[in-house]
N, C-alpha and C positions, 0 to 999 in steps of 0.2 A: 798433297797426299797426307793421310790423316796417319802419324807411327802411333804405335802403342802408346808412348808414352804420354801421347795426347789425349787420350781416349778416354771417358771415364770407366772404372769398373762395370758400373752397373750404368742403366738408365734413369733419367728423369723419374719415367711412371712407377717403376721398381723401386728407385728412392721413396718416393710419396706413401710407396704401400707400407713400407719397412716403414719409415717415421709413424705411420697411424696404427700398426699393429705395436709399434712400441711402445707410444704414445698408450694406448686400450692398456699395457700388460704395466708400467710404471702408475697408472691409476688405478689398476685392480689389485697391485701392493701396495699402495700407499694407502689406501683404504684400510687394513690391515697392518699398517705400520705399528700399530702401537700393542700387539700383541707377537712379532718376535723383532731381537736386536737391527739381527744381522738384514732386515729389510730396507732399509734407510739408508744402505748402503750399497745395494743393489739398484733400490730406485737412482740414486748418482751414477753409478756404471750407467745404465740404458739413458740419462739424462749424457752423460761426455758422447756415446754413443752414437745421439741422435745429431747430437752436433759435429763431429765428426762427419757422420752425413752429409749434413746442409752444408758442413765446410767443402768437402770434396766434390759433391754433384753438383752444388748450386753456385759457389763463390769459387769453387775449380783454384783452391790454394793450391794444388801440386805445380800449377803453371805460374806462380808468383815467385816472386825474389825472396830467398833464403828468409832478409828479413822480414817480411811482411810474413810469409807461412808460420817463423814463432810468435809476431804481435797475435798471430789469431792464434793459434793454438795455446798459446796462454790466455786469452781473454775468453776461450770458451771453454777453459778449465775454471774458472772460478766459479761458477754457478757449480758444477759436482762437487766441486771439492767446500766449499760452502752447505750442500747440502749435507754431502757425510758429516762435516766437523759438528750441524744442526743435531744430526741425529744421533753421533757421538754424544753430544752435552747433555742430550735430552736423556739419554740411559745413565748418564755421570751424578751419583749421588751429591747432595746439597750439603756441604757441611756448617 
């Protein structure tokens, strides 16, 4: 018998839609990144987002050992937080 806690939120195919509608909406601002700040930091949010995602539908970390759930959720924080820090420097005057 399948409890809640086992269950994922969402579905596979509902995952897939969310990643490519996400995916479509972090290219339609990064295209545009370079006309306002605060987009480069947005793009990062829907980039931890998407990974968040794939973590929980497809690699199903809620059902792993403590530690294994922070190895990943720190190793799929480094790309967002890499890309803010990107987009940070790039608005940070040259002295």
């Amino acid at each position: 018998m399948n409890s809640p806690t086992h269950q994922a939120a969402i579905g596979p195919t509902l995952t897939w839609v969310l990643l490519i509608v996400l995916a479509a909406l972090s290219l339609t601002l990064a295209r545009h990144g370079h006309t306002y700040a605060w987009i480069g930091g947005i793009v990062a949010l829907l980039t931890w987002t998407k990974a968040i995602l794939v973590a929980r539908a497809f690699l199903e970390v809620q059902r792993a050992s403590p530690v294994f759930r922070r190895v990943v959720l720190i190793f799929i924080s480094v790309a967002p937080v890499g890309l803010a820090l990107t987009a940070w420097l790039e608005r940070a005057p040259l002295r």
